[in-house]
N, C-alpha and C positions, 0 to 999 in steps of 0.2 A: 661113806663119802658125805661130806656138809653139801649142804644147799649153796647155787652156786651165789645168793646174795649174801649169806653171810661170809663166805670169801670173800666178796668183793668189799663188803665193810672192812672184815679183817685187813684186808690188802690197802685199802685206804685210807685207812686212818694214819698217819705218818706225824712226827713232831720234827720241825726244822726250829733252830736258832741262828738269828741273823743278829749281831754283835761287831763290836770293834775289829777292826778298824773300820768297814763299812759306814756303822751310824754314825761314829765321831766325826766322820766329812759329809754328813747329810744335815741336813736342817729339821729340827725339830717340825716345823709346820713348814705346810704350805708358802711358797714367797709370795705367789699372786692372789691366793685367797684365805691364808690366813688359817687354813685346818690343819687337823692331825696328819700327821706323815705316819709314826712307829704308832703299832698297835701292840696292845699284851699277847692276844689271840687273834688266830685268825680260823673261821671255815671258809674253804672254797666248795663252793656247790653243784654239780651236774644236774644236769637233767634230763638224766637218764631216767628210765621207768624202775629199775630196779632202786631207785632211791624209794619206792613204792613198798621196799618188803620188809624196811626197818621205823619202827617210830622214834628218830633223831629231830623231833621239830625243836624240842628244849634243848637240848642239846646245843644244836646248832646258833638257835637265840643266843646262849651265854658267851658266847664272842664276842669280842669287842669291837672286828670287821668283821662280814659276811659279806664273799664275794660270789657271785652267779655270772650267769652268762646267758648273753641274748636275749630274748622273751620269755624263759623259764618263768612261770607264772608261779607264786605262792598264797595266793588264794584261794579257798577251797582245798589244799594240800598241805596247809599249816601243821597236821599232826607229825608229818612224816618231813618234811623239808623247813620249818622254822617260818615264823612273819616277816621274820628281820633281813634288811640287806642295806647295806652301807655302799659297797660298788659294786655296778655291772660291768662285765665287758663285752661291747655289740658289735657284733661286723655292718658291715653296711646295708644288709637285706633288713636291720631291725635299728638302722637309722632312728636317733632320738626317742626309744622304747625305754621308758620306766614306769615300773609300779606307781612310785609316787616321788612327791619334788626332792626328797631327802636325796634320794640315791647321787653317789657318784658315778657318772658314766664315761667309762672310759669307752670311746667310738676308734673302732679299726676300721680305714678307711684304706680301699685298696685303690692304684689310678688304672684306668684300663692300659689293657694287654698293647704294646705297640711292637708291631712289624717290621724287623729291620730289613733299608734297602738292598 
């Protein structure tokens, strides 16, 4: 029986291509600021502890986006999770949280819960 991390690599690793007709009606950049929309590659990153048992730090660098989530931290953890990150996405407990000013942050914002009459 494998170790249950390298399943979990196995099982994660997945190749999707997004093409025509999709990009042909999207805009190459950004309209309100000007950046990259389509990327060649993409990793999305977890941060889970089992990202701990494999060393994907280069790996994951050679993207062209690198997306994480919430306060996943990559300092001190560079061997195994990469330095690079291009977007995050944060819920609202990690409000305006990034590494550094590069990052794009995509903020989920929930509105509170209301009680119907």
């Amino acid at each position: 029986m494998e170790p249950l991390s390298k399943f979990a690599f196995k099982f994660n690793l997945r190749r999707y291509t997004v093409g025509p007709p999709l990009t042909r009606n999207l805009p190459a950049t950004d309209v309100l600021r000007g950046r990259q929309v389509f990327f060649e590659t993409c990793a999305v990153v977890g941060s889970s502890g089992a990202m701990l048992s494999a060393e994907r730090g280069t790996e994951i660098d050679q993207h062209d986006m690198v997306m994480r989530f919430n306060n996943a931290p990559t300092a001190g953890f560079q061997l195994f999770v990469g330095n690079k990150t291009t977007h995050r996405v944060a819920n609202s407990a990690n409000f305006n949280w990034r590494e550094s000013d590069a990052e794009e942050v995509i903020q989920v914002m929930r509105s509170p819960q209301v009680t119907p009459l």
